[in-house]
Each structure stands twice: as C-alpha cells, then as structure tokens.
PyMOL commands that place a pseudoatom at each C-alpha (Angstrom):
pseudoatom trace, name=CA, resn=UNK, resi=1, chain=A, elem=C, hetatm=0, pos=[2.865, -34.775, -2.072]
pseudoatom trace, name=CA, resn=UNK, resi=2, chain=A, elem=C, hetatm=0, pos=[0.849, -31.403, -1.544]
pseudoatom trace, name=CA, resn=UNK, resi=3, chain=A, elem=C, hetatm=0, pos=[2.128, -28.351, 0.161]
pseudoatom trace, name=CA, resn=UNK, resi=4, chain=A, elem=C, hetatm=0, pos=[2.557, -29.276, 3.785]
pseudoatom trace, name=CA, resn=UNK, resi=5, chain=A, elem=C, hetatm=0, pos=[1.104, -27.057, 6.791]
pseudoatom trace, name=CA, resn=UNK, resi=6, chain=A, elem=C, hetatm=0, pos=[4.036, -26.358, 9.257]
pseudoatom trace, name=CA, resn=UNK, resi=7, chain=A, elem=C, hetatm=0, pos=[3.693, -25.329, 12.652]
pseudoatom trace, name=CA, resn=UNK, resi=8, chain=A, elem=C, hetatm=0, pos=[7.392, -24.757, 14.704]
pseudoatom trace, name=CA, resn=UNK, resi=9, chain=A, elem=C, hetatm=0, pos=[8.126, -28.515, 15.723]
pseudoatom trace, name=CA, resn=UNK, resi=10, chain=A, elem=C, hetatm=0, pos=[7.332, -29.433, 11.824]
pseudoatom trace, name=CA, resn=UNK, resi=11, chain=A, elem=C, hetatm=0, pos=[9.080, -26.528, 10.625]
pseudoatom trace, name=CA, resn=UNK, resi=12, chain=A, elem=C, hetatm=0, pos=[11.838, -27.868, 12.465]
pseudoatom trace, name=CA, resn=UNK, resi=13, chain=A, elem=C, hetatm=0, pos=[12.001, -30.834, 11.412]
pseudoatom trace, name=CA, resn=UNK, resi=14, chain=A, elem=C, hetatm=0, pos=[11.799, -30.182, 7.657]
pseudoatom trace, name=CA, resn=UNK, resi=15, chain=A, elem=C, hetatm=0, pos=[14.037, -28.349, 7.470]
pseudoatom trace, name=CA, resn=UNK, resi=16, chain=A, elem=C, hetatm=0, pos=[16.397, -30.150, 9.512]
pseudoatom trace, name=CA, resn=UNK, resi=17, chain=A, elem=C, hetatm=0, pos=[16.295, -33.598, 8.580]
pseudoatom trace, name=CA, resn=UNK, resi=18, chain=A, elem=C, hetatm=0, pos=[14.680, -33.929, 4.892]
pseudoatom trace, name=CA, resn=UNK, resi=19, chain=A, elem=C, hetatm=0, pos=[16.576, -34.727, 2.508]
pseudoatom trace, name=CA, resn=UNK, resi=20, chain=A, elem=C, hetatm=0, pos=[15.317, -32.974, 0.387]
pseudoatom trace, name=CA, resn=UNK, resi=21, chain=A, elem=C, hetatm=0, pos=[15.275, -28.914, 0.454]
pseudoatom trace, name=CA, resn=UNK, resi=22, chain=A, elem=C, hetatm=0, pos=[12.152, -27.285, 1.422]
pseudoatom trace, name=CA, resn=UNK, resi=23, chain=A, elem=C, hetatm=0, pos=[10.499, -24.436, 0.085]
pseudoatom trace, name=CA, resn=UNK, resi=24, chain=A, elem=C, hetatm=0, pos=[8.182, -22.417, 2.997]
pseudoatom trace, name=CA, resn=UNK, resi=25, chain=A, elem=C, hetatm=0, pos=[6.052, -20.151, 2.372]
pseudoatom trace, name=CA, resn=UNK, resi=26, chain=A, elem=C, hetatm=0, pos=[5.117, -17.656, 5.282]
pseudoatom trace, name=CA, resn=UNK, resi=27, chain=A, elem=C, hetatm=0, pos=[1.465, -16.524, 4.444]
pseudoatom trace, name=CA, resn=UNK, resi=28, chain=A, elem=C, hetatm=0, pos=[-2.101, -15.610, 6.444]
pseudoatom trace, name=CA, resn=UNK, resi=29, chain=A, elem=C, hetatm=0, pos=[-5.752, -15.978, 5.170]
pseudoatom trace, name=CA, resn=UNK, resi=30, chain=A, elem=C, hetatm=0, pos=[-6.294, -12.756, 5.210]
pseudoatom trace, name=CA, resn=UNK, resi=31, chain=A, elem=C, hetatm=0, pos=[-3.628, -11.897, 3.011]
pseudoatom trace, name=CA, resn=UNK, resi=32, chain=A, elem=C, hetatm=0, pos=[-5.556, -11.602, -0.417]
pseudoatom trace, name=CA, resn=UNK, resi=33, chain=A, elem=C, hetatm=0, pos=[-1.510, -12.143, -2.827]
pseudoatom trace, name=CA, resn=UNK, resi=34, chain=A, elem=C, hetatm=0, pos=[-1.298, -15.237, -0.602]
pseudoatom trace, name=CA, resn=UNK, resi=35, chain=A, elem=C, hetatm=0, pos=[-4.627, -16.356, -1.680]
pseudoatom trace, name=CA, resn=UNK, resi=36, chain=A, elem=C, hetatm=0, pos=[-3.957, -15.067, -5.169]
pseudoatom trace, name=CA, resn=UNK, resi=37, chain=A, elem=C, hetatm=0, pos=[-0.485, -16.903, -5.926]
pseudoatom trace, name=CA, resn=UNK, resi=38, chain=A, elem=C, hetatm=0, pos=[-1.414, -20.695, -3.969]
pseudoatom trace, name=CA, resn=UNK, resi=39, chain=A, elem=C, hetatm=0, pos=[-2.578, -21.733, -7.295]
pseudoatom trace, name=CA, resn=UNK, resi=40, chain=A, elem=C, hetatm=0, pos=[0.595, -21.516, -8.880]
pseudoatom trace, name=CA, resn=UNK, resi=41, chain=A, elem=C, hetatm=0, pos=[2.679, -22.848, -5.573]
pseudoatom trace, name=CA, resn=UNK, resi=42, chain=A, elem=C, hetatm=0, pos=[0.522, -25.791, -5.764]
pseudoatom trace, name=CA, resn=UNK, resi=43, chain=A, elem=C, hetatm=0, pos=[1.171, -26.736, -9.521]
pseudoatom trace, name=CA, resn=UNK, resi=44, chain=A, elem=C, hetatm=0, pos=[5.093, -26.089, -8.464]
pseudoatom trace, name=CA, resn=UNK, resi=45, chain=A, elem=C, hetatm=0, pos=[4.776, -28.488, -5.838]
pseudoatom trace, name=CA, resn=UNK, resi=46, chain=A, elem=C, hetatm=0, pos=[3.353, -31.174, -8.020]
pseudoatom trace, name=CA, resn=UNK, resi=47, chain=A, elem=C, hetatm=0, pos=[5.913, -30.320, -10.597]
pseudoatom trace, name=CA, resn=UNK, resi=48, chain=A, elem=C, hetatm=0, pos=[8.977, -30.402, -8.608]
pseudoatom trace, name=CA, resn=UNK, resi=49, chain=A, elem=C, hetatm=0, pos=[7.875, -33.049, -5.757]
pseudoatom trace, name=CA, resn=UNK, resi=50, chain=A, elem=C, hetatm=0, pos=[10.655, -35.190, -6.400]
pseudoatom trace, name=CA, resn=UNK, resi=51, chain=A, elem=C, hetatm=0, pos=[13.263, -32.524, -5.896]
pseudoatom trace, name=CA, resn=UNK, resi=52, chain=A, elem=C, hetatm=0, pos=[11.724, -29.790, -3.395]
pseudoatom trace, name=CA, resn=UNK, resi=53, chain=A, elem=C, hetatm=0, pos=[9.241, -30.197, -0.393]
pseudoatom trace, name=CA, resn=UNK, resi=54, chain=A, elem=C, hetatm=0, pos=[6.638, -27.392, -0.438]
pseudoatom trace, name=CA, resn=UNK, resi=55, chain=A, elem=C, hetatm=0, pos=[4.830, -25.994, 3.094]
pseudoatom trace, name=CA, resn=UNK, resi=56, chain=A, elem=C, hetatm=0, pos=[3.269, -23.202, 4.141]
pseudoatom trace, name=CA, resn=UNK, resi=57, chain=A, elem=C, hetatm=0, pos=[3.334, -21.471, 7.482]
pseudoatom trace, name=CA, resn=UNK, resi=58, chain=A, elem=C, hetatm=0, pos=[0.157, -19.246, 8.342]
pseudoatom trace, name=CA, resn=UNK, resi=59, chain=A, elem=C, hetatm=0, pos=[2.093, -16.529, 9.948]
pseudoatom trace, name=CA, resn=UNK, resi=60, chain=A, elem=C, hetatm=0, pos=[-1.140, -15.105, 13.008]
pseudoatom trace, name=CA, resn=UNK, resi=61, chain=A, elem=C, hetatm=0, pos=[-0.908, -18.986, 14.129]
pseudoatom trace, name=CA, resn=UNK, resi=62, chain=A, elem=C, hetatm=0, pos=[2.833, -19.313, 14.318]
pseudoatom trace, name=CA, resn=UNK, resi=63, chain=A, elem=C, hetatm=0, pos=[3.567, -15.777, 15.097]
pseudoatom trace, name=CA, resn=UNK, resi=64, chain=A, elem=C, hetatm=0, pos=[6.616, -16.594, 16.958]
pseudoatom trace, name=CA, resn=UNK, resi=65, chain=A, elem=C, hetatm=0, pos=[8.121, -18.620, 14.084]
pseudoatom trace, name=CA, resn=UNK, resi=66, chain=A, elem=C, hetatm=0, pos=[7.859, -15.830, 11.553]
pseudoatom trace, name=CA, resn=UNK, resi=67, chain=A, elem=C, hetatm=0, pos=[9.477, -13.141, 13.863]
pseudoatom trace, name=CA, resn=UNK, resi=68, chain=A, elem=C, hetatm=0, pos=[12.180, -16.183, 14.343]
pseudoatom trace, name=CA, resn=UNK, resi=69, chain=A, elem=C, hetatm=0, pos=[12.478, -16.172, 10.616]
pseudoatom trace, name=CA, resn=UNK, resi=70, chain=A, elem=C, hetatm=0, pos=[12.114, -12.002, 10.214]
pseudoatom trace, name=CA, resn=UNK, resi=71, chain=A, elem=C, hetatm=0, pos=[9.524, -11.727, 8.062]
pseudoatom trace, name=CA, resn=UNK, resi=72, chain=A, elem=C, hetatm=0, pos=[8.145, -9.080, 7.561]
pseudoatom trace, name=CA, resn=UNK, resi=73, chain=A, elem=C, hetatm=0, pos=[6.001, -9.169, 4.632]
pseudoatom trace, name=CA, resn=UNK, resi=74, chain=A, elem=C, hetatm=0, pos=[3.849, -11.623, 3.083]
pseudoatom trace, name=CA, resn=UNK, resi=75, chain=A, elem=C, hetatm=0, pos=[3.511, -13.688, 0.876]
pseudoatom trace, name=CA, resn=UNK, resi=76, chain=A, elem=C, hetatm=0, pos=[7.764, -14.691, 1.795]
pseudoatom trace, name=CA, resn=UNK, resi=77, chain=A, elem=C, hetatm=0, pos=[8.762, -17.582, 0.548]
pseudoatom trace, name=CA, resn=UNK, resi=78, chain=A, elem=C, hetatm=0, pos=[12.178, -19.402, 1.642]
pseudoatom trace, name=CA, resn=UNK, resi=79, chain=A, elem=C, hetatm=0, pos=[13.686, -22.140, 0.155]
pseudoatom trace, name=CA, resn=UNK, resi=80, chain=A, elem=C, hetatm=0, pos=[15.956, -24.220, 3.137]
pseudoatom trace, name=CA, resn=UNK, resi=81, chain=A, elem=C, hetatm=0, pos=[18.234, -26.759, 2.848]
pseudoatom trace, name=CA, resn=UNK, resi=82, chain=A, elem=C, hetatm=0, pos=[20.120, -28.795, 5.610]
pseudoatom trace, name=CA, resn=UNK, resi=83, chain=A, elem=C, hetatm=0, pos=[18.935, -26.259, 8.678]
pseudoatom trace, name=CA, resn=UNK, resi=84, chain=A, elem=C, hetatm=0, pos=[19.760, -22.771, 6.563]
pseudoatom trace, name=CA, resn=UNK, resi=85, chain=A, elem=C, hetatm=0, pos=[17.763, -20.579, 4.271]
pseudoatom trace, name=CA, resn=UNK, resi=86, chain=A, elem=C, hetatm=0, pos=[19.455, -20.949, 0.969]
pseudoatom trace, name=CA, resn=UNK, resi=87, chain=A, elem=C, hetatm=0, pos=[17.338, -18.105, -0.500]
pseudoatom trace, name=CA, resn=UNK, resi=88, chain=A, elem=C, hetatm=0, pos=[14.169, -16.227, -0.255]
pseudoatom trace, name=CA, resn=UNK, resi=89, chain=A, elem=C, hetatm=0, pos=[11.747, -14.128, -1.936]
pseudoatom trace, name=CA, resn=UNK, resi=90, chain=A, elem=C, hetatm=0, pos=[8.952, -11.586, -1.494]
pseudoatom trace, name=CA, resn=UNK, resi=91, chain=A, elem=C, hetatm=0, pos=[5.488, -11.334, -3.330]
pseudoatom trace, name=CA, resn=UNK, resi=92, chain=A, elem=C, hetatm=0, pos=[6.579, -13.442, -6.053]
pseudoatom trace, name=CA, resn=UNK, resi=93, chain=A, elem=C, hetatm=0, pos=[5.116, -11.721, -9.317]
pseudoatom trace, name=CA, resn=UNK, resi=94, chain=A, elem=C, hetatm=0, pos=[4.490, -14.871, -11.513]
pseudoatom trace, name=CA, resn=UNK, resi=95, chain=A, elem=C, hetatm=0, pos=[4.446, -18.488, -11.801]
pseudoatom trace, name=CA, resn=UNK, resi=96, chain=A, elem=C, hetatm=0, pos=[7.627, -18.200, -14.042]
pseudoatom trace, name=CA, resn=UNK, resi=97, chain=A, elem=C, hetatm=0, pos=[8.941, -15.713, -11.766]
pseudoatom trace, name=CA, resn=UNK, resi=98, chain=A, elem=C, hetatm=0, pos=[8.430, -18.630, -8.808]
pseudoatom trace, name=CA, resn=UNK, resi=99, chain=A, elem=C, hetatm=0, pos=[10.039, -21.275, -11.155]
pseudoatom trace, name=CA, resn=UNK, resi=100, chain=A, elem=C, hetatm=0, pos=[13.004, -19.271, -11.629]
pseudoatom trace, name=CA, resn=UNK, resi=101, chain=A, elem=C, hetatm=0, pos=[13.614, -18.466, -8.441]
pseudoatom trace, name=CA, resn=UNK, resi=102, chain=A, elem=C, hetatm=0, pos=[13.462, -22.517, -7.371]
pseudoatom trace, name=CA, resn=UNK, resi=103, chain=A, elem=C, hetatm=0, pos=[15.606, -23.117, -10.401]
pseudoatom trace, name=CA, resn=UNK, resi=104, chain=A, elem=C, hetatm=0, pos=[18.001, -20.662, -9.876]
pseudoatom trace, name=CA, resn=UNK, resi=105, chain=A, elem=C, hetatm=0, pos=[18.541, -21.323, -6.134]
pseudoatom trace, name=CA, resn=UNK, resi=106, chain=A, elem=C, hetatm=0, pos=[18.572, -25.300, -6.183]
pseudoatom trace, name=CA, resn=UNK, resi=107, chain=A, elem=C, hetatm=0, pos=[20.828, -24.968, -9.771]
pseudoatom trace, name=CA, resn=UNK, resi=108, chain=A, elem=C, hetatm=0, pos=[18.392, -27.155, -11.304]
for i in range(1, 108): cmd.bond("trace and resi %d" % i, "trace and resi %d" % (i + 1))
show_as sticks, trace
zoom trace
C-alpha cells in the first residue's frame, strides 16, 4: 500500500481502528523539506507495509487537524497506535534517521 492522504474523518479512523500503527506525516506543498524527504517516506512505506501504515496530512487543507495535533512545524511526522501518538519527530534529517526512528518507536 502507498502513503495514504488523510483528511480528519480518515485520520480518525486510522488511527483508531487499524490494526496496525500508523505513521502521519503533517506536511504542505509548499513546504520545499516535505517535498525533499517524500522520496524516502515512500520507500519506508513499501518497506515496512506489513508492519506500519504510512499517510500524509497536507496541513493548509486540514488546518484544524494539525492545530488538534499541535504542530507546529513541518515536515512532523507521528507514529500512532491504538488512538495515541506513540512518538513523533521533526524535519527528519535522513532516510536512516527515519528508519530509526520507526524502529526504535515500534521496537522492531
């Protein structure tokens, strides 16, 4: 599965009743880092498809959402799990830097 786009109601329900976690990141197009690390989110979301759900949430369309969620910068990404945010993490710096932040918080 690719990276999912999440409005609220979606959002919602991923992270409510998958069961499996989600990772979300909270990004806009004009947001050149966004642009710049999606390459490497979307090889990370073939990789780990069968352990982690991976969607996006373009923060000027779901404005609401992301002041629900505080952020405050961007590119944020949040890994959930059963209705909470296990973890998070701003501007990601790497691939590996992504990886080990999805290993680290899921213990895989």
């Amino acid at each position: 599965m690719a990276t999912v786009d999440l409005n609220k109601e979606l959002f919602e329900n991923y992270i409510n009743n998958e069961n499996k976690p989600i990772l979300v990141d909270f990004w806009a197009p004009w947001c050149v880092y966004c642009r710049r690390i999606a390459p490497a989110l979307n090889i990370l979301a073939e990789q780990y498809k069968d352990v982690l759900v991976f969607g996006k949430v373009n923060i000027d369309e779901e404005q609401g959402l992301a002041n629900e969620e505080q952020i405050e910068v961007i590119p944020t990404l949040v890994i959930y799990k059963d209705g909470q945010a296990l973890s998070s993490i701003v501007a990601p710096e790497s691939k590996a830097q992504l990886e080990a932040f999805i290993k680290e918080t899921l213990s895989i």
